[in-house]
C-alpha positions in Angstrom: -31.3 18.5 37.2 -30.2 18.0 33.0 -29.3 21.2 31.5 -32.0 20.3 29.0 -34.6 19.7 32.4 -33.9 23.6 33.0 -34.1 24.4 29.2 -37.8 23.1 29.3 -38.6 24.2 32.3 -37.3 28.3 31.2 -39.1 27.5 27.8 -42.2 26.5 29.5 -42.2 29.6 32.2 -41.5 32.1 29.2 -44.4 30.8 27.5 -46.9 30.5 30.0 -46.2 34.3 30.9 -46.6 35.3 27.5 -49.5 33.9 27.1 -51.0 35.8 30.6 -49.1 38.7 30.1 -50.7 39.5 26.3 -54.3 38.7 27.2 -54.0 40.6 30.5 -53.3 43.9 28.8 -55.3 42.9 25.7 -58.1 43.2 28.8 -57.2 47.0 29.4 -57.0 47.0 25.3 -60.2 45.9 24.2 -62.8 48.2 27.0 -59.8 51.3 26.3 -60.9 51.2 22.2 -64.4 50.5 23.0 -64.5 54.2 25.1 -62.5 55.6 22.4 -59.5 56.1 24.6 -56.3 56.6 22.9 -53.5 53.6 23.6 -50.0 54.6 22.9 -48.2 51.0 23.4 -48.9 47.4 23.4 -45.7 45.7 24.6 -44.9 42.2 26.0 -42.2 42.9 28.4 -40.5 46.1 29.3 -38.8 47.9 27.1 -36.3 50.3 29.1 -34.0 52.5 26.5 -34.8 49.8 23.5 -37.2 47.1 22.1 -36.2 43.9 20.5 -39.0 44.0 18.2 -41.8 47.2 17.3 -44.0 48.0 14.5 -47.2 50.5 14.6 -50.4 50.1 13.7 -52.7 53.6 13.7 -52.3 55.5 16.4 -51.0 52.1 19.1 -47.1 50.9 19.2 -46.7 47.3 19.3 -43.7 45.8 20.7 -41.5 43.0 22.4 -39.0 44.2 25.2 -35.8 42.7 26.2 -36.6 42.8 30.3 -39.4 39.8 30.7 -40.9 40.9 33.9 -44.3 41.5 32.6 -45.7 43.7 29.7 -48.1 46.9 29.6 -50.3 49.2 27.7 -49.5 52.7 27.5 -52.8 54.5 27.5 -53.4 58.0 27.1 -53.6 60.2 30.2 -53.3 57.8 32.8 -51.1 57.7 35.4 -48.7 54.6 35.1 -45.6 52.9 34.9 -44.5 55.2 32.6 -44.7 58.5 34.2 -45.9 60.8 31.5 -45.7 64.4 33.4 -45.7 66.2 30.2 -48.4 64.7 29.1 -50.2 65.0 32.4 -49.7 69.0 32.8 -51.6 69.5 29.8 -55.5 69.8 29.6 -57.5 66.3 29.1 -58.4 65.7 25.5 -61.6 64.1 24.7 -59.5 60.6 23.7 -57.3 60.5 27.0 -58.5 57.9 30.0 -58.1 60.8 32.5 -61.1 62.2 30.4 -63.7 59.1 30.7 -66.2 58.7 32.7 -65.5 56.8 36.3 -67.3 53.4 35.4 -65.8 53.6 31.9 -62.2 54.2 33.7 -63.3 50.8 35.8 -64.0 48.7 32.9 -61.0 49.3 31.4 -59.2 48.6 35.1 -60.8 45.8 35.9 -59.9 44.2 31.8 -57.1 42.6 33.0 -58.2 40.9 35.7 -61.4 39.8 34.6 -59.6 38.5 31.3 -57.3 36.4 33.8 -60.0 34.9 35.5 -62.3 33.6 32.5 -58.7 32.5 31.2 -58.2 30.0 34.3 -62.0 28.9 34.1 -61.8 28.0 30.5 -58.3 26.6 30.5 -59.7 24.3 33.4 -62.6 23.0 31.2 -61.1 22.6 28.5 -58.4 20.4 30.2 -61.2 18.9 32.0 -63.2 17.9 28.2 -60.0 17.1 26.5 -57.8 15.0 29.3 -60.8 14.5 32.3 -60.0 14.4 35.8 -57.4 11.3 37.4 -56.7 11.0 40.6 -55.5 8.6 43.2 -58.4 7.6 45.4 -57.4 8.1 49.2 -59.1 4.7 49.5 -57.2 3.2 47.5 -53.9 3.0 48.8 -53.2 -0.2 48.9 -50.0 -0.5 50.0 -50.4 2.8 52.5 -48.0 5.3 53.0 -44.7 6.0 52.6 -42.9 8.3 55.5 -40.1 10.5 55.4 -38.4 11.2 58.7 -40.8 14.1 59.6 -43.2 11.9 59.5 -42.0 9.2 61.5 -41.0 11.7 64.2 -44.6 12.3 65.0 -45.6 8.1 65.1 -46.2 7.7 61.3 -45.7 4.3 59.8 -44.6 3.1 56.3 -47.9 1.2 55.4 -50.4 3.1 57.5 -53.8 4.0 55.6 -54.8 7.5 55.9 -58.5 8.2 57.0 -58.8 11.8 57.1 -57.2 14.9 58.2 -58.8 16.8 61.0 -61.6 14.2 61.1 -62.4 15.1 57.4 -61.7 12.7 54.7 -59.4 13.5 51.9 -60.6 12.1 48.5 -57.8 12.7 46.7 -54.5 11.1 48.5 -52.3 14.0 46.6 -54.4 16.6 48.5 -53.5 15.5 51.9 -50.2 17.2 52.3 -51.9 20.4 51.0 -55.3 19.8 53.7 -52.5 19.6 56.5 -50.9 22.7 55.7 -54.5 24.6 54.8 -55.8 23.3 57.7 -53.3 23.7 60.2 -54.1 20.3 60.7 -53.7 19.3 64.6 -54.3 15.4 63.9 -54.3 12.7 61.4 -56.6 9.9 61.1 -55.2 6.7 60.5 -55.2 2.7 60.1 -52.6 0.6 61.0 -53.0 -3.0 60.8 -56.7 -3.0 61.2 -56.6 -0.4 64.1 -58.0 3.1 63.5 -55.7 5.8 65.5 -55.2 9.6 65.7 -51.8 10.7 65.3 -51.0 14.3 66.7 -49.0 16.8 64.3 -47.5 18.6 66.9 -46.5 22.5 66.7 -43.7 23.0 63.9 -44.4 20.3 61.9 -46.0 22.6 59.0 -43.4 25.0 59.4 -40.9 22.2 58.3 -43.0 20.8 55.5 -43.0 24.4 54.1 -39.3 25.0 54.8 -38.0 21.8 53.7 -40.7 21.3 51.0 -41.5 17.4 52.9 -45.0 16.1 51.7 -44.9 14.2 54.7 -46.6 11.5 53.2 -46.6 9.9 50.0 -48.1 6.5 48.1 -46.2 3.3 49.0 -44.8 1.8 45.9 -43.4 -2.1 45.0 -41.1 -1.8 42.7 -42.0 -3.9 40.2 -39.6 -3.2 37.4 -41.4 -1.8 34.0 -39.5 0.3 32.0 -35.4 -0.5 31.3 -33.8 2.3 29.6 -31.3 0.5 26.9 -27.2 0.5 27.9 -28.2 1.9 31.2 -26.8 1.0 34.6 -29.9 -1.8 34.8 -29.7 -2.9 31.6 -26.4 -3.5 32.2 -26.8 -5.8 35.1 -29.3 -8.2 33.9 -32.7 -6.4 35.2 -35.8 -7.5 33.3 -39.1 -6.3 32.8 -41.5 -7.5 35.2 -38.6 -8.2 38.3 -39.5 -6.9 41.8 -37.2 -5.7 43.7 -36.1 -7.1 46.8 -32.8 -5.8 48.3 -29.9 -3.3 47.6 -26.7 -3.8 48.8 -28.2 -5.5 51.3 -30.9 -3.3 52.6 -34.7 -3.4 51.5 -35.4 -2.3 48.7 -39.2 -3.6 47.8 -40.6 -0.5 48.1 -39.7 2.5 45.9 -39.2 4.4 48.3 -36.8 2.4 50.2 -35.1 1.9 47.1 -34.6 5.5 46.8 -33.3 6.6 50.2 -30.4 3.6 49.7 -29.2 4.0 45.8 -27.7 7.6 47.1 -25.7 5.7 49.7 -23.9 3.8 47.1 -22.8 6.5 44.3 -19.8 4.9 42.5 -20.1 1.3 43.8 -20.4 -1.8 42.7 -23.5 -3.4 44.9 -25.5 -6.7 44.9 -28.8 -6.4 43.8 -31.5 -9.3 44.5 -34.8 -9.5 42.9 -37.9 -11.7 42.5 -38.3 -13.4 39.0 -40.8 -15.6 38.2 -41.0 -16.9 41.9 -37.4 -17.1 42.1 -34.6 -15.2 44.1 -31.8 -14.2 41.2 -28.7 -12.2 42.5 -27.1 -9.3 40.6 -24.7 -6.8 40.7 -25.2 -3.3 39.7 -22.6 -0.6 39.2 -24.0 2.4 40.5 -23.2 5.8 39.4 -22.6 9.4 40.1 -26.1 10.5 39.1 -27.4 7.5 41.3 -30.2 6.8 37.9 -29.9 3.0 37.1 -32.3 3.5 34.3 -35.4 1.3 35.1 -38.8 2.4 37.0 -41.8 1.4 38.4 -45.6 1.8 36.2 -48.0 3.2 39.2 -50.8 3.6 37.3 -50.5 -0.2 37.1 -50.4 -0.5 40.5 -53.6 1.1 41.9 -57.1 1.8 40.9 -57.5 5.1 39.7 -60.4 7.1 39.7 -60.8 8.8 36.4 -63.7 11.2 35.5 -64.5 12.4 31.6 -66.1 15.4 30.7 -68.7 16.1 28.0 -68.3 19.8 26.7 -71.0 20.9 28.5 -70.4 19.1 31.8 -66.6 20.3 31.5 -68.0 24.2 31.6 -69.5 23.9 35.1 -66.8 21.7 36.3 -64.0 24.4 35.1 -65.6 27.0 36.6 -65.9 25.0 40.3 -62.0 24.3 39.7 -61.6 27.9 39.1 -63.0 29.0 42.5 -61.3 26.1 44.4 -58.0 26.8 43.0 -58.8 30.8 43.8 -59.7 30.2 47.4 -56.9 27.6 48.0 -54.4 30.5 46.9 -56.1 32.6 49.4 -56.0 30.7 52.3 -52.1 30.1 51.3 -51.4 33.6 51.2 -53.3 34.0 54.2 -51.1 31.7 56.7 -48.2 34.1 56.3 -49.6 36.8 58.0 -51.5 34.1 60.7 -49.5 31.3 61.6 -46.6 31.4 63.3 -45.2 28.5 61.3 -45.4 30.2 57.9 -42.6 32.3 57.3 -42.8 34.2 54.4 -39.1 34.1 53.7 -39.5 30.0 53.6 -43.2 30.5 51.5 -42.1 33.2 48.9 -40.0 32.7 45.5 -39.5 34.3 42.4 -39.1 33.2 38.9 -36.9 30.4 39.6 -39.5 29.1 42.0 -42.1 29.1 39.7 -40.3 27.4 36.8 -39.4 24.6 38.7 -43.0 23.9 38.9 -43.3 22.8 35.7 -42.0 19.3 34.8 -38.3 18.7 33.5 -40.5 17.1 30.2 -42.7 18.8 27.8 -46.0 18.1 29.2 -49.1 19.9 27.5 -51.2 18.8 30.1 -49.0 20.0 33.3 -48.0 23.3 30.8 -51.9 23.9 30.8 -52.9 23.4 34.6 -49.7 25.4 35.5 -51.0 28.0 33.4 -54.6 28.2 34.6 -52.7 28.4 38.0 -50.7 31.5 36.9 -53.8 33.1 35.8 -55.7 32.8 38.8 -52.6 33.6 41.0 -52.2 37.0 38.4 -55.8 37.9 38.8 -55.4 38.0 42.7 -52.3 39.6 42.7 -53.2 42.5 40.3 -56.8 43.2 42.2 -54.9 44.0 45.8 -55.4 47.8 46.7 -51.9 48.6 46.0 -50.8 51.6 43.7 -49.6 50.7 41.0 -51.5 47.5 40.8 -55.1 47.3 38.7 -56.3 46.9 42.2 -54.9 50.4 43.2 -56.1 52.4 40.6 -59.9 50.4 41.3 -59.6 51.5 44.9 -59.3 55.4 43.8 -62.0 54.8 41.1 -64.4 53.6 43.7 -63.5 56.3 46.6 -64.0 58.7 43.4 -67.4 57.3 42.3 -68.6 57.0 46.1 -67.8 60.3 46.9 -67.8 62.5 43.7 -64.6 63.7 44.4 -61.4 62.4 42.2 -58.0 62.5 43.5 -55.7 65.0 42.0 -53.3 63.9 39.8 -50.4 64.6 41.5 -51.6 62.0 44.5 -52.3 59.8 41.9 -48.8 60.4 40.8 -46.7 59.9 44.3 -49.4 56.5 45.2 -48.3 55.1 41.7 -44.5 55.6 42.9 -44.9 54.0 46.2 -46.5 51.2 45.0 -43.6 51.1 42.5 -40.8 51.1 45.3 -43.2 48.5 47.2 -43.5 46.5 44.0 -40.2 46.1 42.6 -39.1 46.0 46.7 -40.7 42.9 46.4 -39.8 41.8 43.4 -36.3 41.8 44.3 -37.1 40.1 47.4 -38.5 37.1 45.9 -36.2 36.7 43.2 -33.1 37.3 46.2 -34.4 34.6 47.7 -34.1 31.9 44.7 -30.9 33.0 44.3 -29.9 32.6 47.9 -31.8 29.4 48.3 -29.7 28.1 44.8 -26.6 29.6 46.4 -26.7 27.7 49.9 -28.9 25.3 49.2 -31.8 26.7 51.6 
């Protein structure tokens, strides 16, 4: 990866958090000024012993920190982050949260959250309105699949069609890595030259596409040259628009994919190349270099029929909001298989920041920026609702028990909760992030 890939990539991640980060809090804003509740800060970030940037407006403090792990509101009388003691020894005032009445105090709890969720429901329209749906029929695979090695160790076949996973047919031919793993998938529905045949995935074969980040299956590809980057390795050796490949060094290279798995044999070499052109065999030769990029690629949209959807405004609304709760119950299931399957370690599931940038594409994409987004909304919204002090979620679980049963928690409960979930918290944090920088380290 370019140093300019990981420039985007950081730029992209920074944004996107911003972007959650101020209209989470801006949720625990707006209801807090509504009840009349007095907020002390408005920050993006953390601010620890200094502030890159502050200014205040009436009786709130707004402000950019320096540590970009998040951002908060400071609001009056609440037990938080910050832990005000002196402010919490004194009597409630009218204006502090500790004051408000219980549903009042859950409104203003639940901001956050609920401001994450309409975020990923509208950002999903609107991509849906503005780009519409595209995706690679299962069906239409014409070429069938491509296999890594993981695959072929359980009887999978370049050019097998896939029928369905579990005896339920996948749509969308990016989605069947993702059913497998859901599903725990014990078999795979295939056709091989005309044949239909059920291919067991045997135990440990999720566990490996986890660990090893294998999609086990992917779109076979002719490489049919369309793009030729000028004074690039390709260019260099004669390659035209419209050639298909045929063999490198030797070794088939028709399909992309076979193409791939030999150029990284032959770093630094000089290699014959042959292609078709025209309906005739021409023979190259290609210097190949370090970074094993000869320049020219393949066009797939060319190459299959997609299925493309598009969205009026009004259809896009319903559609968003159906994405919304498919992406939310995906995540849930996801997060589920660490605690009940035996092949999901959370050690080879979990990441931290570094994880999450490298989700988003080495290119400025608005499109990929946008569903990423949505993503980190929904993801946000789930995270911040579990019954953990210190979390929204937390502080819900003690308005509830407190609304149930009449009884409020004393502050000073409140107080050692909201520093447990803290230790838990940044416990985890640092777990997640340890793990990026292990996995970067030994290449894990």
């Amino acid at each position: 990866m370019t140093t300019a890939q990981i420039l985007i990539k950081a730029a992209q991640l920074i944004l996107s958090l911003s972007i959650l980060v101020v209209l989470h809090e801006l949720g625990h804003f707006i209801p807090a000024k509504l009840f009349k509740t007095r907020v002390e800060k408005f920050y993006l970030f953390f601010d620890p012993w200094f502030s890159l940037f502050k200014f205040r407006k009436g009786e709130t403090e707004y402000g950019i920190g320096w540590l970009p792990l998040g951002g908060y509101v400071k609001i009056s009388g609440m037990v938080d982050e910050s832990m005000d003691r002196e402010q919490l020894a004194k009597p409630p005032e009218d204006w502090e949260f500790r004051s408000k009445k219980a549903w009042q105090r859950l409104i203003i709890m639940i901001g956050g959250v609920t401001v994450n969720l309409i975020l990923g429901f509208l950002i999903y329209s609107m991509i849906l309105w503005h780009w519409g749906e595209t995706y690679l029929p299962t069906a239409n695979t014409t070429y069938g699949i491509a296999t890594d090695s993981l695959a072929q160790s359980i009887g999978l076949r370049d050019g097998d069609m896939i029928l369905g996973v579990e005896n339920q047919p996948v749509e969308n031919f990016k989605a069947v890595p993702g059913q497998i793993i859901l599903r725990q998938a014990k078999t795979i529905q295939i056709s091989r030259e005309g044949q239909k045949m059920d291919i067991a995935i045997p135990d440990g074969v999720v566990g490996k596409m986890i660990k090893y980040k294998l999609s086990l299956v992917d779109v076979r590809v002719p490489f049919l040259v369309d793009t030729i980057a000028a004074k690039s390795a390709a260019d260099s050796a004669g390659i035209r628009k419209g050639d298909q490949l045929l063999t490198l060094n030797g070794q088939p290279a028709y399909y992309y994919h076979e193409f791939k798995n030999e150029i990284v044999k032959d770093r630094n070499k000089v290699v014959p190349l042959q292609v078709l052109r025209g309906g005739d065999t021409v023979n190259l030769t290609v210097h190949v270099p370090e970074t094993a990029v000869l320049g020219f690629n393949v066009n797939v949209e060319k190459m299959f029929t997609f299925s493309v959807k598009h969205f009026t405004f009004f259809e896009a609304i319903p559609a968003g909001f159906k994405k919304c709760i498919k992406t939310l119950v995906d995540y849930v299931q996801q997060l589920r298989l660490i605690f009940v399957s035996k092949e999901v370690k959370a050690s080879e599931s979990l990441g931290g920041f570094m994880t999450i940038a490298n989700l988003f594409p080495g290119a400025w994409d608005w499109m990929a920026f946008w569903e990423m987004t949505a993503l980190l909304s929904i993801i946000l919204a789930f995270m911040n609702i579990l019954p953990i002090p210190a979390l929204d979620g937390g502080h819900v679980l003690f308005l509830i028990y407190e609304m149930v049963t009449g009884r409020k928690p004393s502050e000073k409960f409140l107080e050692y909760a909201q520093i447990v979930g803290m230790v838990i918290l940044f416990g985890l944090l640092l777990y997640a992030n340890g793990l990026d920088i292990y996995r970067r380290i030994f290449g894990k």
